[in-house]
PDB file of N, H, CA, C and O in Angstrom:
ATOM      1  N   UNK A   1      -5.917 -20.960 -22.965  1.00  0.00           N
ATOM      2  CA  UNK A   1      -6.037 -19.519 -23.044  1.00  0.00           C
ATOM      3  C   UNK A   1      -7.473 -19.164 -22.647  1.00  0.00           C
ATOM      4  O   UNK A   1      -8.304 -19.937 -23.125  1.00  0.00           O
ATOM      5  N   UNK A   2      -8.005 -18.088 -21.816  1.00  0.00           N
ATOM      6  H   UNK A   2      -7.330 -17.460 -21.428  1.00  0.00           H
ATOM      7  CA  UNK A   2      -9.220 -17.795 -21.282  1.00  0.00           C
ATOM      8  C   UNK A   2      -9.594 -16.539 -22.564  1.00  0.00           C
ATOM      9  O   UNK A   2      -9.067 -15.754 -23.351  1.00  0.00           O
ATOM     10  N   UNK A   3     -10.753 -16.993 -22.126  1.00  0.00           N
ATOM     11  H   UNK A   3     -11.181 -17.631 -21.487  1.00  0.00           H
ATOM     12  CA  UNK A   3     -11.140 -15.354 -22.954  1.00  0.00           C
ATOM     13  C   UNK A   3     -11.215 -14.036 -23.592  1.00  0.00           C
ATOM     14  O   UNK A   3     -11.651 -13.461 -24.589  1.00  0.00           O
ATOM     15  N   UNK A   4     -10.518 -13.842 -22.425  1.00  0.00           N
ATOM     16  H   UNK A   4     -10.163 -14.309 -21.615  1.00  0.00           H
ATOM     17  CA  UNK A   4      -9.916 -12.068 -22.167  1.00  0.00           C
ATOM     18  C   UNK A   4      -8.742 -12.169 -22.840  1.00  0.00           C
ATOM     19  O   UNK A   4      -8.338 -11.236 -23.534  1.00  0.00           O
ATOM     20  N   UNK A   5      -7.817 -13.747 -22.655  1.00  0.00           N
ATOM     21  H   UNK A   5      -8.145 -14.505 -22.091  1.00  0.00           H
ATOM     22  CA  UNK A   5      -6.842 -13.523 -23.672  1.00  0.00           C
ATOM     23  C   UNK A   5      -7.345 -13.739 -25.504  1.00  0.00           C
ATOM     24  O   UNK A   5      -6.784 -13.178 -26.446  1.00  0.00           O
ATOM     25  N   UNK A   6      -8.253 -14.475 -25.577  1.00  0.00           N
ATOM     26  H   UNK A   6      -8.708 -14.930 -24.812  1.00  0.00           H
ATOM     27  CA  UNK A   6      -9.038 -14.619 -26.892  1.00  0.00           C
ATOM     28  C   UNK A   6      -9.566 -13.913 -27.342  1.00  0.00           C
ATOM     29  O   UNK A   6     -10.167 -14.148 -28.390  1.00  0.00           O
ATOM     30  N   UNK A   7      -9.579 -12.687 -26.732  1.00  0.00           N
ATOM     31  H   UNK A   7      -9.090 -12.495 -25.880  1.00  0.00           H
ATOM     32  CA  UNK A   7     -10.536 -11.209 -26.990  1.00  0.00           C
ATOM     33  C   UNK A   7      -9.204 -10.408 -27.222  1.00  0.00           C
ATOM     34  O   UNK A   7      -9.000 -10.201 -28.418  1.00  0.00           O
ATOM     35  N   UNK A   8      -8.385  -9.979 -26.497  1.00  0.00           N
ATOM     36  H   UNK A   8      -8.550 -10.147 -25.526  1.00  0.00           H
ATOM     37  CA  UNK A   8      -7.195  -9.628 -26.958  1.00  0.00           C
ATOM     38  C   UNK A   8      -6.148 -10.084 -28.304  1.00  0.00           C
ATOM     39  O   UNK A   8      -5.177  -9.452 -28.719  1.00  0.00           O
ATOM     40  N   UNK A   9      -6.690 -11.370 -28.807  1.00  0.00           N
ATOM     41  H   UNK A   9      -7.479 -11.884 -28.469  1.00  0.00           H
ATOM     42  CA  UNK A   9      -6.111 -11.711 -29.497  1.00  0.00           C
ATOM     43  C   UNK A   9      -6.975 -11.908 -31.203  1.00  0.00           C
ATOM     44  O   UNK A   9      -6.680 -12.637 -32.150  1.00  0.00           O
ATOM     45  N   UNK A  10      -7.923 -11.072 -31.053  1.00  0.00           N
ATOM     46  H   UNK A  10      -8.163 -10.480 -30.284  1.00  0.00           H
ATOM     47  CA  UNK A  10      -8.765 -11.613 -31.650  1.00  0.00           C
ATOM     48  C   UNK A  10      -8.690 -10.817 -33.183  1.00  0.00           C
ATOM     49  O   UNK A  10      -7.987  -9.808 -33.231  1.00  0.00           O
ATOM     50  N   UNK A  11      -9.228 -11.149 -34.119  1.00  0.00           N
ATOM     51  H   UNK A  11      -9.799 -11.969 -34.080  1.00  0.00           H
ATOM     52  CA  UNK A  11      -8.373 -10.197 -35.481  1.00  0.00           C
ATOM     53  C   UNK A  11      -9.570  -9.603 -35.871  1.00  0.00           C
ATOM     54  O   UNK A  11      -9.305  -8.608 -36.545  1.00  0.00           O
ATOM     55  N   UNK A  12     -10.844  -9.777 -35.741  1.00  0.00           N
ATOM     56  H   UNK A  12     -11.060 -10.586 -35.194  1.00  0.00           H
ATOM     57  CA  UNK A  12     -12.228  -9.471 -36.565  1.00  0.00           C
ATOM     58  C   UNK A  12     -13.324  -9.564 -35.019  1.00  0.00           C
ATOM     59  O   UNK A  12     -13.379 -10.250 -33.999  1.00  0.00           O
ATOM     60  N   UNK A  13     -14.256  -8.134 -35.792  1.00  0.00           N
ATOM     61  H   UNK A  13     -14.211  -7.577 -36.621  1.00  0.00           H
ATOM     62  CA  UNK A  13     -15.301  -7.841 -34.797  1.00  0.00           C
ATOM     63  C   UNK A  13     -15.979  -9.120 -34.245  1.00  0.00           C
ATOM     64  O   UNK A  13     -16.137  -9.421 -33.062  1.00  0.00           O
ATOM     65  N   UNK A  14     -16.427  -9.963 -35.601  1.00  0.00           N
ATOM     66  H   UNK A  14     -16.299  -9.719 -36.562  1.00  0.00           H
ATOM     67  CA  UNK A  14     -17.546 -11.230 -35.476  1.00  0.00           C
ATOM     68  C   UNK A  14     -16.669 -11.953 -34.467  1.00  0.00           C
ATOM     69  O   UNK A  14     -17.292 -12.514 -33.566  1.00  0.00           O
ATOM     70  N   UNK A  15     -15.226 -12.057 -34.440  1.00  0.00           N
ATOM     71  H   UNK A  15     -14.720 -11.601 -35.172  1.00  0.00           H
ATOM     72  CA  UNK A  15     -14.695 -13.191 -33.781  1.00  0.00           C
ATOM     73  C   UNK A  15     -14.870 -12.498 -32.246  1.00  0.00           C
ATOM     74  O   UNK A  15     -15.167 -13.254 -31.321  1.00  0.00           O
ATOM     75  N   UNK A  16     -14.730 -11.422 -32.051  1.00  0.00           N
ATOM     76  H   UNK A  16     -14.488 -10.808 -32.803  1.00  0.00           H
ATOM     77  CA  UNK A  16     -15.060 -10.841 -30.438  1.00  0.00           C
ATOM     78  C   UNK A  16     -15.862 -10.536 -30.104  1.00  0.00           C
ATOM     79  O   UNK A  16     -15.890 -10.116 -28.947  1.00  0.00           O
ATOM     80  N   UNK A  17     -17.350 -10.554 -31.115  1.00  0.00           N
ATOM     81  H   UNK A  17     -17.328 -10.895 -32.055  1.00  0.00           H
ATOM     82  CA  UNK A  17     -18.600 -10.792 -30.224  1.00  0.00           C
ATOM     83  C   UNK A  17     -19.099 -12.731 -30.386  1.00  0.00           C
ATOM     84  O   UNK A  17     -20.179 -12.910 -29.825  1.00  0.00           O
ATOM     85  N   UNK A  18     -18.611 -13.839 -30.910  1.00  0.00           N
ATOM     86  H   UNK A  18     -17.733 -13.693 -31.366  1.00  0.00           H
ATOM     87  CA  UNK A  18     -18.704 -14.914 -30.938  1.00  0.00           C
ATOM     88  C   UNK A  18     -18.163 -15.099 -29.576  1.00  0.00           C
ATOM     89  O   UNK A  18     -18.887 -15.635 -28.736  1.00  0.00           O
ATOM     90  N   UNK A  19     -16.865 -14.681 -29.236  1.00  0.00           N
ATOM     91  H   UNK A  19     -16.277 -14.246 -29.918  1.00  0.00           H
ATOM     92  CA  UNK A  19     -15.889 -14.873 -27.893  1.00  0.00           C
ATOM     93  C   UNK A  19     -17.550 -14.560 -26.418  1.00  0.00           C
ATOM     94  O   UNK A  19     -17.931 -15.344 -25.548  1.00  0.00           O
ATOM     95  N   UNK A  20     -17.994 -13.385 -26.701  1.00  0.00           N
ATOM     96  H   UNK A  20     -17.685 -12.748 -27.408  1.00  0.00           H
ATOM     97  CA  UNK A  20     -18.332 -12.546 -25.566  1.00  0.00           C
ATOM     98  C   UNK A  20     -19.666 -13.348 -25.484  1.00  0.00           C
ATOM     99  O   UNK A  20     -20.189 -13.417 -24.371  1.00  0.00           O
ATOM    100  N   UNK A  21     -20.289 -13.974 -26.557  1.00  0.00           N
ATOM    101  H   UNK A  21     -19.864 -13.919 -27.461  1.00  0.00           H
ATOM    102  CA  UNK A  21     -21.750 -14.945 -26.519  1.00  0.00           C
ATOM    103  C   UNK A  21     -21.143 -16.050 -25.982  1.00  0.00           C
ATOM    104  O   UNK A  21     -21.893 -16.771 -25.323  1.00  0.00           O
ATOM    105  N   UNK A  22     -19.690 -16.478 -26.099  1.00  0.00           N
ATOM    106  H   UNK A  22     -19.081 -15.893 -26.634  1.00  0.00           H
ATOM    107  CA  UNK A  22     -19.301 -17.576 -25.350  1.00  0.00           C
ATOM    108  C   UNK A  22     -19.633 -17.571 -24.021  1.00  0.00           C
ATOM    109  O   UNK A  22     -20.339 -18.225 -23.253  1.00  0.00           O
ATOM    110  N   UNK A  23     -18.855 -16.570 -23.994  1.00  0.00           N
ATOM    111  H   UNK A  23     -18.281 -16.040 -24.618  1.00  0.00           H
ATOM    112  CA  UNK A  23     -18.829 -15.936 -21.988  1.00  0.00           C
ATOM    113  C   UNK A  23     -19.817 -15.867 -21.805  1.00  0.00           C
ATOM    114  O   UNK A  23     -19.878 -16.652 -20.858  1.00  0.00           O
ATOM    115  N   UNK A  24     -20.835 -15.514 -21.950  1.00  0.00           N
ATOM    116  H   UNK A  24     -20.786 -14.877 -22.719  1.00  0.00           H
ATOM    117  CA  UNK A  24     -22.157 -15.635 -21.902  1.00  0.00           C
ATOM    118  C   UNK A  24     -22.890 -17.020 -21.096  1.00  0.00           C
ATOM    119  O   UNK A  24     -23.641 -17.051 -20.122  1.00  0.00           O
ATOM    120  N   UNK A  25     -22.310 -18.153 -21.971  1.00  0.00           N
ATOM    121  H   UNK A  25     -21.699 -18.128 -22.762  1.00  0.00           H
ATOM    122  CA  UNK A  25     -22.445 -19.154 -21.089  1.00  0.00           C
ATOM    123  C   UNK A  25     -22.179 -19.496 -20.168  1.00  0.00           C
ATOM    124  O   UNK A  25     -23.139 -19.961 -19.553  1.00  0.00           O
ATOM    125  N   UNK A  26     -20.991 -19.533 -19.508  1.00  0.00           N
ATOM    126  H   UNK A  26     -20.212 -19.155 -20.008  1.00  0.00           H
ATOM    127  CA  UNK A  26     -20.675 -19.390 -18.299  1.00  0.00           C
ATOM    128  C   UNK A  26     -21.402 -19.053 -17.044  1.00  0.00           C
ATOM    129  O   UNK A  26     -21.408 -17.892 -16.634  1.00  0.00           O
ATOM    130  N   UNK A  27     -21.758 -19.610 -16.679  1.00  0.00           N
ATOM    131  H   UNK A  27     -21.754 -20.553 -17.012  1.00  0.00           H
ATOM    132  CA  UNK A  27     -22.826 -19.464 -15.340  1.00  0.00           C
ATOM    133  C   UNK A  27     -22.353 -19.276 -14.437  1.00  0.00           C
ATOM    134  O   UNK A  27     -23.198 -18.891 -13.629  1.00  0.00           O
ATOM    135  N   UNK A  28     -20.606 -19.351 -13.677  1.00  0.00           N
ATOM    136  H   UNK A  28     -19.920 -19.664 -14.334  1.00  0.00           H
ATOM    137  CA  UNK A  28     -19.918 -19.231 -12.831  1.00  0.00           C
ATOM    138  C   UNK A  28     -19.264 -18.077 -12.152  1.00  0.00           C
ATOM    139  O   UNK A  28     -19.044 -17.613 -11.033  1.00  0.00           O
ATOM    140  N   UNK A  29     -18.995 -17.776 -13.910  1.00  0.00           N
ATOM    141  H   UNK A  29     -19.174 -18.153 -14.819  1.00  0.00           H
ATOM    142  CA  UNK A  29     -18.861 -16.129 -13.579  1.00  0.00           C
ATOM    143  C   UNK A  29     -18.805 -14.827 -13.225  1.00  0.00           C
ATOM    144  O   UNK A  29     -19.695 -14.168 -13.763  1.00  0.00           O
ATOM    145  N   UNK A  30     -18.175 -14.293 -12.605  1.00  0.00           N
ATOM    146  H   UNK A  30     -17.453 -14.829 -12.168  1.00  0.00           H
ATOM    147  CA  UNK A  30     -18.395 -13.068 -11.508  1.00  0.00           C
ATOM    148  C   UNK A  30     -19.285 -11.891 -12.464  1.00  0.00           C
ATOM    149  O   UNK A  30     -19.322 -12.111 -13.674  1.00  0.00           O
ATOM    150  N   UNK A  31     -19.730 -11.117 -12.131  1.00  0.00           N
ATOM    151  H   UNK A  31     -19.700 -10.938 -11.148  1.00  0.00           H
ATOM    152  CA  UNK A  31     -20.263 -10.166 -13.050  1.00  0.00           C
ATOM    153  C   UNK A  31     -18.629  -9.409 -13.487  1.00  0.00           C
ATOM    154  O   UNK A  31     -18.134  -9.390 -14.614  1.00  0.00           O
ATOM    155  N   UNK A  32     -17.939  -8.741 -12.011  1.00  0.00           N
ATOM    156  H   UNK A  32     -18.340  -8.757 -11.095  1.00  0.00           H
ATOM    157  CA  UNK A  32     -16.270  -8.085 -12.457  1.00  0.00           C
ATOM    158  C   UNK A  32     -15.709  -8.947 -13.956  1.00  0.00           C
ATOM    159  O   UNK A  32     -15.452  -8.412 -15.034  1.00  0.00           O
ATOM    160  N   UNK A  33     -15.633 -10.283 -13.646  1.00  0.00           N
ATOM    161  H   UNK A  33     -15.842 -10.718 -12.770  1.00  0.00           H
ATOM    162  CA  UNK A  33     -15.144 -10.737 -14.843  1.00  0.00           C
ATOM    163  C   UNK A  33     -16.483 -10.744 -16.161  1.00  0.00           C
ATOM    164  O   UNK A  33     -16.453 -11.736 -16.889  1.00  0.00           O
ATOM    165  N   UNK A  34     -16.799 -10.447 -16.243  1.00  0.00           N
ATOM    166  H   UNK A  34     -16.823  -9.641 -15.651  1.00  0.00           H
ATOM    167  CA  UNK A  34     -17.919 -10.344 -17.630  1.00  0.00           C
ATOM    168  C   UNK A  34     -17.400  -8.636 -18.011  1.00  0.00           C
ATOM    169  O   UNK A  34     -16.985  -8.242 -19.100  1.00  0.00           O
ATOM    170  N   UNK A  35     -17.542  -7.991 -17.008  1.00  0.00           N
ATOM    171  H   UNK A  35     -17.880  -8.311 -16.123  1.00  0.00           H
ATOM    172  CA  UNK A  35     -17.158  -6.804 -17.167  1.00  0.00           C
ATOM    173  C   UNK A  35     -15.708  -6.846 -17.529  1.00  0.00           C
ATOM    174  O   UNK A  35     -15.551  -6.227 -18.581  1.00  0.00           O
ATOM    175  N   UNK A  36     -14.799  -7.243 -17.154  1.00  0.00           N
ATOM    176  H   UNK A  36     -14.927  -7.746 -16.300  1.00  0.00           H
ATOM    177  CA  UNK A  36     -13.733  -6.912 -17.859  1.00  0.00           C
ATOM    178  C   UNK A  36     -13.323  -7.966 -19.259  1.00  0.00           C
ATOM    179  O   UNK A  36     -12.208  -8.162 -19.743  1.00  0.00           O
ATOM    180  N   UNK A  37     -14.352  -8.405 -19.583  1.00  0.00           N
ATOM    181  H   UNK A  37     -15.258  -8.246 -19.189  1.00  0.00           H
ATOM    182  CA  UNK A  37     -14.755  -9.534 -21.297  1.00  0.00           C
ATOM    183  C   UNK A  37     -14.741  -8.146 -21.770  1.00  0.00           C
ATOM    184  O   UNK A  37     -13.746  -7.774 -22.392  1.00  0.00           O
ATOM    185  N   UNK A  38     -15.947  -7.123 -21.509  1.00  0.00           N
ATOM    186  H   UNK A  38     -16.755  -7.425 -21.004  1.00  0.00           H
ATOM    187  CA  UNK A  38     -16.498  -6.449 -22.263  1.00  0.00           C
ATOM    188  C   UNK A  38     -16.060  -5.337 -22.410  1.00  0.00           C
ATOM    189  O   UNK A  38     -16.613  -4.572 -23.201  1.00  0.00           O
ATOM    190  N   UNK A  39     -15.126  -5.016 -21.802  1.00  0.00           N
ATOM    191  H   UNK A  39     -14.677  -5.638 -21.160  1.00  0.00           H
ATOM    192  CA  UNK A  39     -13.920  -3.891 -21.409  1.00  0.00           C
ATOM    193  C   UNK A  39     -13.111  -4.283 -22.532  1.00  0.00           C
ATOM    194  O   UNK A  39     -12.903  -3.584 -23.524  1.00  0.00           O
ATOM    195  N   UNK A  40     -12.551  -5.744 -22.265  1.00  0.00           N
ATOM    196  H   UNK A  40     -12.720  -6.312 -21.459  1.00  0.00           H
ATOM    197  CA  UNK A  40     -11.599  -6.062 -23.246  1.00  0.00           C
ATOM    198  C   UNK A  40     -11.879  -5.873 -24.771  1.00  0.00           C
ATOM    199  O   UNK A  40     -11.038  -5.643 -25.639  1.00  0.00           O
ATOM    200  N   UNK A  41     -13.452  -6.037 -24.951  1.00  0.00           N
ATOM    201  H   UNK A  41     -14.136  -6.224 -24.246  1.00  0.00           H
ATOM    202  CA  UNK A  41     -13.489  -6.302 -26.179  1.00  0.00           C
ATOM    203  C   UNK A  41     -13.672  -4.701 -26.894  1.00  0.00           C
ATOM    204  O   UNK A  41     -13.516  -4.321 -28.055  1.00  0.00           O
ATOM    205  N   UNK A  42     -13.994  -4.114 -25.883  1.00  0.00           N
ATOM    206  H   UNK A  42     -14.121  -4.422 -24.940  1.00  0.00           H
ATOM    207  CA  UNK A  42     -14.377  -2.374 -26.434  1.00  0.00           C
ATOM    208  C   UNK A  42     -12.897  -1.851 -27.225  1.00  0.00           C
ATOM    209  O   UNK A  42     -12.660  -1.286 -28.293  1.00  0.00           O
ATOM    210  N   UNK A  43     -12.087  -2.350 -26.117  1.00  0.00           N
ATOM    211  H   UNK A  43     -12.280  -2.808 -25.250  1.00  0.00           H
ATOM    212  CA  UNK A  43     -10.869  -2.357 -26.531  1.00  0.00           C
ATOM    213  C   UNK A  43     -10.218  -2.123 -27.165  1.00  0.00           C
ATOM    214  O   UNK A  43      -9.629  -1.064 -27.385  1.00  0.00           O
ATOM    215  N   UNK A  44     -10.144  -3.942 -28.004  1.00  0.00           N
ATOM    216  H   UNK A  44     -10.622  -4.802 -27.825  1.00  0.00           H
ATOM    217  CA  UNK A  44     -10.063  -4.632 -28.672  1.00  0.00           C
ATOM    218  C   UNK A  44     -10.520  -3.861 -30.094  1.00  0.00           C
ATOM    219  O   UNK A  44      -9.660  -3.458 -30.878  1.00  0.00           O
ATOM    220  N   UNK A  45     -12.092  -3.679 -30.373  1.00  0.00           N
ATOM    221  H   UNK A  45     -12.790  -4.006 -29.736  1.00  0.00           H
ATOM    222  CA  UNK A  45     -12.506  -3.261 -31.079  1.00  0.00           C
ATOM    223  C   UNK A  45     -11.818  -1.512 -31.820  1.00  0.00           C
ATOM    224  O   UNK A  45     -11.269  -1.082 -32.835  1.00  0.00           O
ATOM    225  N   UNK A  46     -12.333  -1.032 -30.486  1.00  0.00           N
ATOM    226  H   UNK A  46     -12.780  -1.381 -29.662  1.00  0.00           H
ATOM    227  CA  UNK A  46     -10.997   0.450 -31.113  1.00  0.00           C
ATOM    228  C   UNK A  46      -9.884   0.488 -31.706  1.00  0.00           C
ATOM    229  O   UNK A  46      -9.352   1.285 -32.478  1.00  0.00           O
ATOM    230  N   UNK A  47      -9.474  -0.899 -31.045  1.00  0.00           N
ATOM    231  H   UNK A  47      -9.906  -1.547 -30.418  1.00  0.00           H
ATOM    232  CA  UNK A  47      -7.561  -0.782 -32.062  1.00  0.00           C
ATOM    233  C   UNK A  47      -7.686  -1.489 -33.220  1.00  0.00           C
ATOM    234  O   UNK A  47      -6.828  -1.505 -34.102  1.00  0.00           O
ATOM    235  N   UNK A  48      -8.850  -2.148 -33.255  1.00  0.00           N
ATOM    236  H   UNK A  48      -9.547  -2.135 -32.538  1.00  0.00           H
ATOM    237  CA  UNK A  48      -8.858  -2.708 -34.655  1.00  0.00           C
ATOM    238  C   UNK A  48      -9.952  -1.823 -35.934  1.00  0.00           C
ATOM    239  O   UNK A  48     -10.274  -2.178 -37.068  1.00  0.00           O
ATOM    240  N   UNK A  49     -10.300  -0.563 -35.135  1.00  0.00           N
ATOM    241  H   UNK A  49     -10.039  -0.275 -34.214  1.00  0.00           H
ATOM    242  CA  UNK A  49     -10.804   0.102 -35.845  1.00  0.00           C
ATOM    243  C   UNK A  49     -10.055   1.611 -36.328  1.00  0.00           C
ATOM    244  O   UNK A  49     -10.475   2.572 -36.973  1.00  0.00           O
ATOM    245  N   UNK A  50      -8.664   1.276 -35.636  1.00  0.00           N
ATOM    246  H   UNK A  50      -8.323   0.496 -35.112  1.00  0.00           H
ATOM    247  CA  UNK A  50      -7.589   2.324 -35.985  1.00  0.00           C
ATOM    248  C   UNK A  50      -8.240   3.826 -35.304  1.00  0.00           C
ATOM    249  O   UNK A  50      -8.180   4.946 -35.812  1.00  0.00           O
ATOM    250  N   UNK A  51      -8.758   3.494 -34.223  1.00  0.00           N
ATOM    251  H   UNK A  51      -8.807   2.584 -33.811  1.00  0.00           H
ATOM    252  CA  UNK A  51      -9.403   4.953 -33.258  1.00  0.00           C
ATOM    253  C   UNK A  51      -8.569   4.913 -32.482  1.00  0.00           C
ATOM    254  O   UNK A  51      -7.932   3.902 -32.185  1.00  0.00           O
ATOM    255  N   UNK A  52      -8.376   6.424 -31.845  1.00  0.00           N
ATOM    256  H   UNK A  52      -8.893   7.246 -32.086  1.00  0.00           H
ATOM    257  CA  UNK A  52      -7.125   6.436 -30.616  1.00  0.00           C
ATOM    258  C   UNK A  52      -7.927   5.411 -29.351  1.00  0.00           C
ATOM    259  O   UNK A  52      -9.129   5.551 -29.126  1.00  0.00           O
ATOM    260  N   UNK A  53      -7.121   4.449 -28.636  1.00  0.00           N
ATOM    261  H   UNK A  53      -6.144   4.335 -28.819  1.00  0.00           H
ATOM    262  CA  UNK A  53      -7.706   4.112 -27.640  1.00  0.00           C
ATOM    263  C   UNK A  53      -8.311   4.907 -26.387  1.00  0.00           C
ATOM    264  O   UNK A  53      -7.641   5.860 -25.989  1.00  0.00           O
ATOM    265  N   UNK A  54      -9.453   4.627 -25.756  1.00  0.00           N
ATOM    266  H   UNK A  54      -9.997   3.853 -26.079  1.00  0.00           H
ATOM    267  CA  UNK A  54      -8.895   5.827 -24.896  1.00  0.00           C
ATOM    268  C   UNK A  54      -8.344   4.960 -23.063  1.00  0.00           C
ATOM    269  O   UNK A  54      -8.696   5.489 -22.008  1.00  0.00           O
ATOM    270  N   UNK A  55      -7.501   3.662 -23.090  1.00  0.00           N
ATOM    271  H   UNK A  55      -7.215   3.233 -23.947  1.00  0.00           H
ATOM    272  CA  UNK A  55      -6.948   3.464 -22.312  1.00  0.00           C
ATOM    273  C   UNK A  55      -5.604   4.157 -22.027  1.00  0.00           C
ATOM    274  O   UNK A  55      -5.052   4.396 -20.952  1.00  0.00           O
ATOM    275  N   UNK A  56      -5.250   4.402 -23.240  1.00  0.00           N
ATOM    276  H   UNK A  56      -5.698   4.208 -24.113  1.00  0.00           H
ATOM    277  CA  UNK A  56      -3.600   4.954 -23.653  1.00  0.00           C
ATOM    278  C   UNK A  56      -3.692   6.450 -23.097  1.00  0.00           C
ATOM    279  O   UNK A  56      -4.630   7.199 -23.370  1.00  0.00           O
ATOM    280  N   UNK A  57      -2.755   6.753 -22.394  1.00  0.00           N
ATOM    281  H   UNK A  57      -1.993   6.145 -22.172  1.00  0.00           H
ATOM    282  CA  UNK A  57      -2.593   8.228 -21.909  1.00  0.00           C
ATOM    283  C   UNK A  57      -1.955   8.850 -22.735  1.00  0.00           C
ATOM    284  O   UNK A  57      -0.929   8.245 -23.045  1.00  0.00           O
ATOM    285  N   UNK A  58      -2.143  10.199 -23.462  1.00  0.00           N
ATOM    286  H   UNK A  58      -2.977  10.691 -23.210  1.00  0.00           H
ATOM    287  CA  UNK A  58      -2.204  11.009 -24.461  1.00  0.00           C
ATOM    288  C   UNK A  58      -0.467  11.417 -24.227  1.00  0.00           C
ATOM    289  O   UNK A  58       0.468  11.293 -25.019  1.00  0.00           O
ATOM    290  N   UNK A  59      -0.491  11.924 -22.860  1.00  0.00           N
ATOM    291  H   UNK A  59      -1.251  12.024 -22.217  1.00  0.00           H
ATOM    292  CA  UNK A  59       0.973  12.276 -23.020  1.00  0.00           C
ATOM    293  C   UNK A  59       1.542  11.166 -21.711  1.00  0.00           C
ATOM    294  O   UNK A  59       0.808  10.545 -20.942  1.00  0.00           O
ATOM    295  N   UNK A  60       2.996  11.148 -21.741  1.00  0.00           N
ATOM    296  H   UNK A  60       3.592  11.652 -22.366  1.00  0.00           H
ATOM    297  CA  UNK A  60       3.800  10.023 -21.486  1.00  0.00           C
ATOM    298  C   UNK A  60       3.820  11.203 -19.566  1.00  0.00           C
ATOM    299  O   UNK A  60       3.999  12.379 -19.249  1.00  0.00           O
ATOM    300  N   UNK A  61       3.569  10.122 -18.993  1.00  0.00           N
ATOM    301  H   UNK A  61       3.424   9.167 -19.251  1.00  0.00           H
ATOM    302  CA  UNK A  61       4.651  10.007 -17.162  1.00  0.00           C
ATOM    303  C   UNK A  61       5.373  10.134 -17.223  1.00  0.00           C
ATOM    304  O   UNK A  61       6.185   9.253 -17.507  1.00  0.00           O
ATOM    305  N   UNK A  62       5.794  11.898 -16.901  1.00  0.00           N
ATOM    306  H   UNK A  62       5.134  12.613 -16.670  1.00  0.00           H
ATOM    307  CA  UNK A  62       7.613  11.779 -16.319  1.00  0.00           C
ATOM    308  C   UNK A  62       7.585  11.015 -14.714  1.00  0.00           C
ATOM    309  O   UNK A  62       6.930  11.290 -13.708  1.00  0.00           O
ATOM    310  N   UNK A  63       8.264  10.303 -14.899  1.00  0.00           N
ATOM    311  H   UNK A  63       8.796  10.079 -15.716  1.00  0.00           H
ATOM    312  CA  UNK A  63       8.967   9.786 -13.747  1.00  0.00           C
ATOM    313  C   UNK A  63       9.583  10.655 -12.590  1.00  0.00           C
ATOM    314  O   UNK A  63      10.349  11.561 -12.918  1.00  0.00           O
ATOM    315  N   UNK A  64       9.383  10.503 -11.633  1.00  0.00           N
ATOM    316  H   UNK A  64       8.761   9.767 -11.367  1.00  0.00           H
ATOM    317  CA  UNK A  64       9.731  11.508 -10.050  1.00  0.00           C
ATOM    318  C   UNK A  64      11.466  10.978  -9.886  1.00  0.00           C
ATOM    319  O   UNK A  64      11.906   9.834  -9.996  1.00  0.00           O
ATOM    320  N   UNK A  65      12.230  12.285  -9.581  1.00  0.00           N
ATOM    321  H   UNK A  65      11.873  13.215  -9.491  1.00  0.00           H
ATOM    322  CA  UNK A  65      13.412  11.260  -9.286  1.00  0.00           C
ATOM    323  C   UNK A  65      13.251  11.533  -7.950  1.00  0.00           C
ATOM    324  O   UNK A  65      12.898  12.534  -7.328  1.00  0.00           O
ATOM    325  N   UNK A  66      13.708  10.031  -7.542  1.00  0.00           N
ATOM    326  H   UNK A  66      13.995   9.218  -8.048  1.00  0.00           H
ATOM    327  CA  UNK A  66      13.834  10.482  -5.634  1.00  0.00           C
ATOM    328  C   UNK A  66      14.852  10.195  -5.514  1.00  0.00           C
ATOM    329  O   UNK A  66      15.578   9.374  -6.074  1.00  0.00           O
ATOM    330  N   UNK A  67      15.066  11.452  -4.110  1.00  0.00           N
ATOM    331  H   UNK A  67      14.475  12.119  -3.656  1.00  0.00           H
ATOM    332  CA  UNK A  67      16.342  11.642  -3.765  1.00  0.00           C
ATOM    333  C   UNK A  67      16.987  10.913  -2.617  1.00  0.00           C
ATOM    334  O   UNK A  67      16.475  10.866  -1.498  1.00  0.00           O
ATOM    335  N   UNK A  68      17.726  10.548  -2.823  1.00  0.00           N
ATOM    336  H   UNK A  68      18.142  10.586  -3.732  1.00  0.00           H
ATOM    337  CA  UNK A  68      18.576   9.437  -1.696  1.00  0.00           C
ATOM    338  C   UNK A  68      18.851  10.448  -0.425  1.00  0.00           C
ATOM    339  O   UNK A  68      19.584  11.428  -0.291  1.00  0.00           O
ATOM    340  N   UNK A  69      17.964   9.793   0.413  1.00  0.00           N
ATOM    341  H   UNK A  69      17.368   8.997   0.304  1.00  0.00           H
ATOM    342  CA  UNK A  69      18.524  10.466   1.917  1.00  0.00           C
ATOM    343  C   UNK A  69      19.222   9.729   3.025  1.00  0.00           C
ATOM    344  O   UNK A  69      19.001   8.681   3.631  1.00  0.00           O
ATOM    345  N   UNK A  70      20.257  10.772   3.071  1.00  0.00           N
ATOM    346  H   UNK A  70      20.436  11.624   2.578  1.00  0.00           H
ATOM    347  CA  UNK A  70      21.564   9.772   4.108  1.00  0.00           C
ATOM    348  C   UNK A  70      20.781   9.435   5.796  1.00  0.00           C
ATOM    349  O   UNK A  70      20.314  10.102   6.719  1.00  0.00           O
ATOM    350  N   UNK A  71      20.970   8.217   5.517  1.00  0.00           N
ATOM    351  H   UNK A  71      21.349   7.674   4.767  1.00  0.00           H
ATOM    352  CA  UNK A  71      20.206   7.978   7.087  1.00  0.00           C
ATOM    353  C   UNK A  71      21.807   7.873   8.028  1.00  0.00           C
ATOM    354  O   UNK A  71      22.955   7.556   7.716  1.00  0.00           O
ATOM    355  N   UNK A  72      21.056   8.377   9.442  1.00  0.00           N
ATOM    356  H   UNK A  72      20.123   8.635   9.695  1.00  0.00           H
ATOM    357  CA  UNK A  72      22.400   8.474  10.335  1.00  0.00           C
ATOM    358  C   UNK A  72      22.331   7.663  11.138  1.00  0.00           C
ATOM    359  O   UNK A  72      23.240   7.525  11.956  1.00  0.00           O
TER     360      UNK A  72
END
């Protein structure tokens, strides 16, 4: 399991900034992927702090219906 899934999965703040000092080490690392560690863990942190996320869209996508056009 990588990181981002260990950050997602993670139950306590200390355990998702321990995760993100991990990543830290990593010397290989793209900056995009550090950035999305730290994305994850902002996350992460909001839902475990019972705050509305703000990834979640407030109100739901109606769906487009498309219409079947008779080809000739």
């Amino acid at each position: 399991m990588g990181i981002r899934e260990e950050i997602k999965n993670a139950s306590s703040e200390s355990e998702i900034i321990s995760l993100l000092s991990k990543g830290n080490k990593f010397e290989m690392a793209s900056e995009v992927t550090r950035r999305s560690w730290k994305s994850t863990a902002r996350f992460r942190l909001s839902e475990l702090s019972n705050s509305v996320a703000a990834q979640i869209p407030e109100k739901p996508v109606a769906s487009k219906k498309i219409k079947n056009k008779n080809k000739k």
